[in-house]
C-alpha positions as CSV (number, residue, x, y, z in Angstrom):
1,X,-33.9,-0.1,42.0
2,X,-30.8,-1.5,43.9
3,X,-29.2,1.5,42.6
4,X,-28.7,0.5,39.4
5,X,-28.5,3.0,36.4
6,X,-29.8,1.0,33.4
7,X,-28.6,4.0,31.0
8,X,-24.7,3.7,32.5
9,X,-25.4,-0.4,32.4
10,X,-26.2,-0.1,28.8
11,X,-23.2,2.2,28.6
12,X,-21.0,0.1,29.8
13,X,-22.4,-2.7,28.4
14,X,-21.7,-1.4,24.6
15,X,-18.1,-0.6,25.6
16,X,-16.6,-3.8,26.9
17,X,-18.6,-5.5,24.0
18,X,-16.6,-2.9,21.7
19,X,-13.6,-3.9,23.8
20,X,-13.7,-7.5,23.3
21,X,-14.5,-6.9,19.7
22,X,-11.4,-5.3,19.4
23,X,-9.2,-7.7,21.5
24,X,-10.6,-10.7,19.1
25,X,-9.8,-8.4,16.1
26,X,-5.9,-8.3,17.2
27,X,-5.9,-12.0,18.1
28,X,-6.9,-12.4,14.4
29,X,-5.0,-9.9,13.1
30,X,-3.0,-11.9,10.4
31,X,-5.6,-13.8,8.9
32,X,-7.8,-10.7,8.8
33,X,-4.8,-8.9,7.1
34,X,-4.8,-11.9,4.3
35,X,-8.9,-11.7,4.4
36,X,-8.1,-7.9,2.9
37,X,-5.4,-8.2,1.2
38,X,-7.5,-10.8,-0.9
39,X,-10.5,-8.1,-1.5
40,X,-8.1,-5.9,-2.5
41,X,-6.8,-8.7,-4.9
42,X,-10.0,-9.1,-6.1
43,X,-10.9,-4.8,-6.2
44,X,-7.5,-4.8,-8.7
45,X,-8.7,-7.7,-11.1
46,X,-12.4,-6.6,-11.4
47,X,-12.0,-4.4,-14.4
48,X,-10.2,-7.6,-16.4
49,X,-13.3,-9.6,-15.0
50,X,-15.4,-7.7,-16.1
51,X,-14.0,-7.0,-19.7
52,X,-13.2,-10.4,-20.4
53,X,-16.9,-11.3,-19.0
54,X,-18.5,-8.9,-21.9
55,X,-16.7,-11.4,-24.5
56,X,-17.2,-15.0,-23.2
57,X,-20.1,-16.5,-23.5
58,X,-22.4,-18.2,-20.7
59,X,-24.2,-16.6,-17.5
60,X,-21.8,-17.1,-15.2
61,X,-18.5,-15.3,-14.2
62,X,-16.0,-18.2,-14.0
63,X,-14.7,-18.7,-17.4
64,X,-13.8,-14.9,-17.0
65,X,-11.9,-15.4,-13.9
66,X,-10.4,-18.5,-15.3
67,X,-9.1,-16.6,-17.9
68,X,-8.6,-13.4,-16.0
69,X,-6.9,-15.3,-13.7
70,X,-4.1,-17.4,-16.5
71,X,-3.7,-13.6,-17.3
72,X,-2.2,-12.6,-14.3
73,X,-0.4,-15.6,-13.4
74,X,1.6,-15.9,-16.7
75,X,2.0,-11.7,-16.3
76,X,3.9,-12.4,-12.9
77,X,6.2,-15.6,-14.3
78,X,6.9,-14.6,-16.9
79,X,7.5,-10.4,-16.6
80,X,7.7,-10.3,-13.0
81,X,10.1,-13.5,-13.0
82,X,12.6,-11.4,-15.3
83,X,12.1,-8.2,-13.2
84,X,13.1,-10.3,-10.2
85,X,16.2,-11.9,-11.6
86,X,17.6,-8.2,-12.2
87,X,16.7,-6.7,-8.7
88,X,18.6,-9.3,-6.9
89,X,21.6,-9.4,-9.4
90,X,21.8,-5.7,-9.2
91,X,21.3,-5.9,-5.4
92,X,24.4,-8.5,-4.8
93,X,26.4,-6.5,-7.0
94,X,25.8,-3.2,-5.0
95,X,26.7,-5.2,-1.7
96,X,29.6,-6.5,-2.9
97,X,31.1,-3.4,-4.2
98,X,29.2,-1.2,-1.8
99,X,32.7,-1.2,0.8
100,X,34.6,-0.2,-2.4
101,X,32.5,2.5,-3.4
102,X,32.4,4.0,0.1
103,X,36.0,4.2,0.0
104,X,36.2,5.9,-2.9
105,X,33.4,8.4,-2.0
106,X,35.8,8.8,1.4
107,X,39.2,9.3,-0.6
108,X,37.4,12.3,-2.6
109,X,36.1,14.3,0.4
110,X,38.1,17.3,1.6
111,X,37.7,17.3,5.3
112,X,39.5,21.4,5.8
113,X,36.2,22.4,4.6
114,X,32.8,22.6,6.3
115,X,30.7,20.9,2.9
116,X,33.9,18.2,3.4
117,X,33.2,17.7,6.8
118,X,29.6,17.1,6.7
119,X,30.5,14.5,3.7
120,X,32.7,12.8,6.3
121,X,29.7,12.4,8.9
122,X,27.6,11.6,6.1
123,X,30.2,8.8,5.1
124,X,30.5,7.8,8.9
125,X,26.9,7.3,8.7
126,X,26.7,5.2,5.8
127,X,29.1,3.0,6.9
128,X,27.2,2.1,9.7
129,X,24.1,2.0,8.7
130,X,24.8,-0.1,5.3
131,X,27.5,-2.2,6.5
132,X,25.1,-3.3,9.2
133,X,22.1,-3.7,7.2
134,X,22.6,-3.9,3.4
135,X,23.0,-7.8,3.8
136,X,19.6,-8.5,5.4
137,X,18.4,-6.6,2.6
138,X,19.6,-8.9,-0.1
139,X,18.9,-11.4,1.9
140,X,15.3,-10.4,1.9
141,X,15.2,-10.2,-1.5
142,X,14.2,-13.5,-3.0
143,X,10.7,-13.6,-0.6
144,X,9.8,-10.3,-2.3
145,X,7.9,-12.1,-4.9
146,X,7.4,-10.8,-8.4
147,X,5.3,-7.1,-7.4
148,X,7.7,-5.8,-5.0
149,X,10.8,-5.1,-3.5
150,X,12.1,-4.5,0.3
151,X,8.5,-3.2,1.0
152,X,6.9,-6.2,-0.3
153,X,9.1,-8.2,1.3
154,X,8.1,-6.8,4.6
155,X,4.3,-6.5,3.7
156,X,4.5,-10.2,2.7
157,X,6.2,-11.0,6.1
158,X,3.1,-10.5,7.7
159,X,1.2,-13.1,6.8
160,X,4.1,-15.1,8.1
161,X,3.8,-18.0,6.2
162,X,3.9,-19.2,2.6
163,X,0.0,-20.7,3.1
164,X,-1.4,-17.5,4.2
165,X,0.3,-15.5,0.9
166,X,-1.4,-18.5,-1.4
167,X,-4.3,-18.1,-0.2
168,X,-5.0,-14.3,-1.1
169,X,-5.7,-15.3,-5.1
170,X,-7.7,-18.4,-3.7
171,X,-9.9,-16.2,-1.4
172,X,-9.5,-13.4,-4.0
173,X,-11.0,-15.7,-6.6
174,X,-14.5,-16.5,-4.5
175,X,-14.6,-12.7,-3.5
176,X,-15.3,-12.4,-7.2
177,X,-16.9,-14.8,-8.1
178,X,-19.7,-14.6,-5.2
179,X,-19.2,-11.0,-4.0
180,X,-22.7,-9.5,-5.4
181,X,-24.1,-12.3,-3.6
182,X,-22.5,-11.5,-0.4
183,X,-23.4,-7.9,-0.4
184,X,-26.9,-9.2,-1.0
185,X,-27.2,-11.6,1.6
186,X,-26.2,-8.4,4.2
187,X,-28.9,-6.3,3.0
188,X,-31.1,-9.4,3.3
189,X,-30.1,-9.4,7.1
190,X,-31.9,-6.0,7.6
191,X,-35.6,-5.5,7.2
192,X,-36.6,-2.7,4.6
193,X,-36.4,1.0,5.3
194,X,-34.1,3.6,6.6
195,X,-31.9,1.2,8.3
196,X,-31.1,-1.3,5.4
197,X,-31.2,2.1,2.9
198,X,-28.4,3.5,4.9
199,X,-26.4,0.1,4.9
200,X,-26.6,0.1,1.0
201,X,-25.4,3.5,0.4
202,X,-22.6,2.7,3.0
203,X,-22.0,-0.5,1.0
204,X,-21.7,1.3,-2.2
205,X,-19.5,4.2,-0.9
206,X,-16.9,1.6,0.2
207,X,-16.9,-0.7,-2.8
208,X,-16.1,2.7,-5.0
209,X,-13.3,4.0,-2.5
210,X,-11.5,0.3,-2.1
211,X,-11.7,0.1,-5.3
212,X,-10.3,3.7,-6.7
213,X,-7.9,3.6,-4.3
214,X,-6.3,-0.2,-5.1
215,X,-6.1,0.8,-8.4
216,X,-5.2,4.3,-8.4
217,X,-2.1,3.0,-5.7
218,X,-1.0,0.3,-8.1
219,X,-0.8,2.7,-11.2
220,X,0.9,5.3,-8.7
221,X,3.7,2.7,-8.1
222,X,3.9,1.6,-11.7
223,X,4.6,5.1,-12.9
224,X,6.7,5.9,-10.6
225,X,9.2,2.5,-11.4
226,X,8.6,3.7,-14.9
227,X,9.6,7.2,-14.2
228,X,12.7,6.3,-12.2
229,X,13.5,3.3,-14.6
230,X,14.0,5.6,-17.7
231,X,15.5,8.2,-16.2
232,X,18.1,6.0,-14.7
233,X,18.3,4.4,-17.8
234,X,19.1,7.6,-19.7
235,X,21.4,8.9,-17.4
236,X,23.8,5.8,-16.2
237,X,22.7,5.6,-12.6
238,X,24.6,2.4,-11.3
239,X,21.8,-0.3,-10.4
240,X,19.1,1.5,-12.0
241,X,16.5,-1.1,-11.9
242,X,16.7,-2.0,-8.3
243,X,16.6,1.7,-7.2
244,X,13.6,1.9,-9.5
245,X,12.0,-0.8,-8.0
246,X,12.4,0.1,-4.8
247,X,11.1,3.5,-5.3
248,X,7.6,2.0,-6.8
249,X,7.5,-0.6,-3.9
250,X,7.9,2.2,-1.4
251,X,5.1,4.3,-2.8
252,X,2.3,2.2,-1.5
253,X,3.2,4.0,2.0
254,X,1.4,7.1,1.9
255,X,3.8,10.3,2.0
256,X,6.8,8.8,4.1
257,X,7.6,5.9,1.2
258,X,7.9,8.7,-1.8
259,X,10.4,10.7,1.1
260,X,12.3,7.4,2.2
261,X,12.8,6.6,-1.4
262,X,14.0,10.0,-2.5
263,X,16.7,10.3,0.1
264,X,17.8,6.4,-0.5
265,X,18.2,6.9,-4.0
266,X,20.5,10.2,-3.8
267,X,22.2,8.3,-1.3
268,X,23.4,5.3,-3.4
269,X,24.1,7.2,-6.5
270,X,26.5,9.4,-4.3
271,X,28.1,6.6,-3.3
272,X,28.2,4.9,-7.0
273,X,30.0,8.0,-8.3
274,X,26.8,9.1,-10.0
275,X,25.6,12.7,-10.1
276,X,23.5,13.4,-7.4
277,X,22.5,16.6,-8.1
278,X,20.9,15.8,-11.2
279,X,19.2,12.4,-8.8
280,X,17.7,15.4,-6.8
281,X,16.1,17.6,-9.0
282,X,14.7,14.7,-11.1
283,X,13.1,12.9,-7.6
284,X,11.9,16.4,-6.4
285,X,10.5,17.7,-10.3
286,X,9.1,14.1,-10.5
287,X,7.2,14.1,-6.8
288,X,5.7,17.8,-7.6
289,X,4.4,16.0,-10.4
290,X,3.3,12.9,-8.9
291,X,1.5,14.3,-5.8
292,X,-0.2,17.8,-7.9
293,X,-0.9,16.1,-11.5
294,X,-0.9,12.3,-12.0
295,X,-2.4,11.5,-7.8
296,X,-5.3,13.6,-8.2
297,X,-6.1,12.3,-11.4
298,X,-5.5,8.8,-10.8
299,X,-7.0,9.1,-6.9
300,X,-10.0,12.2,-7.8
301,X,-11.8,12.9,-5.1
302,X,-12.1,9.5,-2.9
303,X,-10.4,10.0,-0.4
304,X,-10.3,13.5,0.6
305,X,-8.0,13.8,4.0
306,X,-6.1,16.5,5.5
307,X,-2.0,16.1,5.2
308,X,-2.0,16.0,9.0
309,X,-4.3,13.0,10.0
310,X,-2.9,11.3,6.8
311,X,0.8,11.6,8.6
312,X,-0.9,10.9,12.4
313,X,-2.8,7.5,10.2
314,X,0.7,6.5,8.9
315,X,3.0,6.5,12.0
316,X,-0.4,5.0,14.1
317,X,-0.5,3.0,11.5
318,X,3.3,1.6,11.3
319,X,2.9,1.4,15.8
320,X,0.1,-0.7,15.3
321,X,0.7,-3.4,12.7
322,X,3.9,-2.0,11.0
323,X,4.4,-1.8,7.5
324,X,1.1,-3.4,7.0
325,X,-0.4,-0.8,9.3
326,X,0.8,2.6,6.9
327,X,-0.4,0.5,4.1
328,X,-3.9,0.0,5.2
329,X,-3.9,3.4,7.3
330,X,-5.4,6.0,4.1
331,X,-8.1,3.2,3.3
332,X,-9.3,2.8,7.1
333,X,-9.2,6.5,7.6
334,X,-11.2,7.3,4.2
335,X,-13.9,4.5,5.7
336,X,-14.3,5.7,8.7
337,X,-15.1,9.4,7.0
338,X,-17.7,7.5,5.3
339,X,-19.3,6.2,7.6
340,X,-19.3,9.5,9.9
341,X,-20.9,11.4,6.8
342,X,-23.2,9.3,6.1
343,X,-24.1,8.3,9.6
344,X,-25.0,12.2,10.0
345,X,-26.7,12.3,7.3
346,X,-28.7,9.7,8.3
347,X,-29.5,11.2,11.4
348,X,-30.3,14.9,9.5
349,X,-32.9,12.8,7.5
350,X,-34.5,11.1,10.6
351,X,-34.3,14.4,12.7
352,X,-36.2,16.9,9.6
353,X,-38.9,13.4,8.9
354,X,-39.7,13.7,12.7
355,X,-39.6,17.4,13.0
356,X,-42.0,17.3,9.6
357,X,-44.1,15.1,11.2
C-alpha cells in the first residue's frame, strides 16, 4: 500500500538507528574511553580482591577493596614514584648530551664506503628527527604518571584532563564492588529462555577474555621492562632504565610497539657509543621469546586472531582514536569474534530444535 516496502522500511530503519548509535558513541568517545579504562582497572585488581576477600572477615567486599586498594596506591608512590624520578633524569640527560653524541657517532663514520655512507643518511636522519622532537618528549614526561612512559603519556592524553584520569580508580572501585550485581540486573532485563541463555554465555565469554587479556598485557610489559632492564644493566647501555621503560610501555600496542621499540633502542645505543650489535640480537632473541613462549602462555587461547586482521585492527585502530585506538583494537576484535561464534551457534541450536520439531 502507497508503495511502501515494510521489509526495506524496517531495513532502513535498523541502519540509521545503528547510525546514530554510532555517531552518539564518537560524541562520547572520551568518557566512554575512561568508562573502559576503569573496567579494565577493575579486570587487573580482581585477583587481589578476591584474595584479600578470602581473609577478611564480613559479607561484603569493601574492606577488601579498601585494602586492595591502599595496596596499589602505596605500590605506585612509593615504587612507581622512584621509577619515575629515574626516567626523566635519564631522559634530560640523553637530551642534553644527545647533540654531543651525534657528533661523535658523525666524526667516526667513514663516508668513501657504502656501510659509511648509509651511517651518514642514517645520522642525517637522526638529526632531524631527534633534534626536532626529543624535547617534546621530555617534555611529556612528567604527565606519564607512575605505569608508563611516552606511551602512557599519550594513552593518558586522551582523557584530556586530569578529572577524567581520577576518575578511572573511582569508577574502577564501584565496577568492583557492584559488578555481579550489574551483570544480574542485565539478565534480569530478558525474560528466561534462549534469548537470556545466550546473553549469559556472551556475558561470561567477555568477562574471561577482558580479563586474560588485561592481565596477560600487563605481565607482557612487566617482563619485558625486566628483560631489557637487566640486560642493560649487565651490559652498560647508557640510559638503561628509560630505554627499558619505554620498551614495556610500548608493548601494550599489539605487534607495531615491540617493533617501534626494537628499532628505538638500537638507535640510541648507536648513538651513546654502545654496542649495537649485541642491542640487536638480545631485542630479536628476546621478541622470539616473547611472542612463541611467555605470550602464549600468559595470553592461552583467548584471543585467537590471524596476524593480518590483528595488523588491519591496529592501524584502524591508531586512524580512529589513535594510540588509544591500537590499544583497545585486539580486545574489540576478540569481542566481536565472540559474539559472531556464539551468535551462530545460537542460531545452529534454534535451526536443528525447529527442524527436530
Amino acid at each position: 500500500m502507497l508503495g511502501l516496502d515494510l521489509r526495506a522500511a524496517r531495513a532502513a530503519w535498523t541502519v540509521a538507528l545503528l547510525a546514530l548509535l554510532l555517531y552518539v558513541i564518537y560524541l562520547v568517545r572520551v568518557p566512554l574511553f575512561v568508562f573502559v579504562l576503569a573496567v579494565l582497572f577493575a579486570y587487573l585488581l580482581t585477583p587481589l580482591v578476591d584474595l584479600l576477600n578470602r581473609f577478611l572477615p564480613g559479607r561484603t567486599r569493601t574492606p577488601a577493596l579498601a585494602l586492595a586498594y591502599l595496596i596499589f596506591v602505596g605500590a605506585v608512590v612509593f615504587g612507581g614514584g622512584q621509577l619515575c624520578s629515574r626516567i626523566f633524569t635519564q631522559a634530560k640527560s640523553f637530551t642534553q648530551e644527545l647533540p654531543g653524541d651525534i657528533a661523535k657517532w658523525q666524526a667516526g663514520v667513514d663516508s668513501s664506503t657504502t656501510l659509511g655512507r648509509l651511517e651518514a643518511d642514517l645520522i642525517g636522519n637522526a638529526q632531524t628527527v631527534m633534534a626536532k622532537d626529543s624535547r617534546g618528549l621530555v617534555a611529556m614526561l612528567p604527565k606519564a604518571g607512575a605505569t608508563f612512559l611516552e606511551a602512557g603519556a599519550k594513552f593518558m592524553a586522551v582523557a584530556s584532563s586530569l578529572v577524567y584520569v581520577a576518575l578511572i580508580p573511582i569508577l574502577g572501585f564501584f565496577f568492583l564492588k557492584d559488578g555481579r550485581e550489574m551483570r544480574r540486573y542485565l539478565l534480569e532485563a530478558i525474560e528466561e529462555g534462549p534469548k537470556r541463555e545466550l546473553l549469559d554465555e556472551i556475558l561470561v565469554d567477555m568477562d574471561a577474555l577482558l580479563a586474560h587479556y588485561i592481565r596477560a598485557l600487563v605481565a607482557l610489559s612487566l617482563v619485558s621492562f625486566a628483560a631489557f632492564g637487566v640486560f642493560f644493566a649487565v651490559t652498560g647501555v647508557p640510559y638503561g632504565v628509560m630505554l627499558a621503560a619505554m620498551a614495556g610501555a610500548l608493548e601494550i600496542i599489539p605487534m607495531l610497539g615491540p617493533a617501534v621499540a626494537g628499532v628505538a633502542v638500537t638507535l640510541v645505543a648507536l648513538i651513546a657509543g654502545a654496542h649495537p650489535l649485541a642491542v640487536v640480537v638480545f631485542a630479536i632473541a628476546f621478541r622470539v621469546v616473547q611472542d612463541y613462549v611467555i605470550s602464549p602462555h600468559l595470553m592461552g587461547h583467548g584471543v585467537e586472531l590471524h596476524p593480518l586482521l590483528l595488523l588491519f585492527g591496529v592501524f584502524a585502530g591508531a586512524e580512529i582514536a589513535g594510540v588509544a585506538g591500537t590499544f583497545l583494537s585486539v580486545p574489540v576484535l576478540a569481542l566481536i569474534r565472540i559474539l559472531y561464534l556464539r551468535l551462530r551457534k545460537g542460531r545452529g541450536l534454534a535451526a536443528a530444535a525447529a527442524s527436530s520439531a
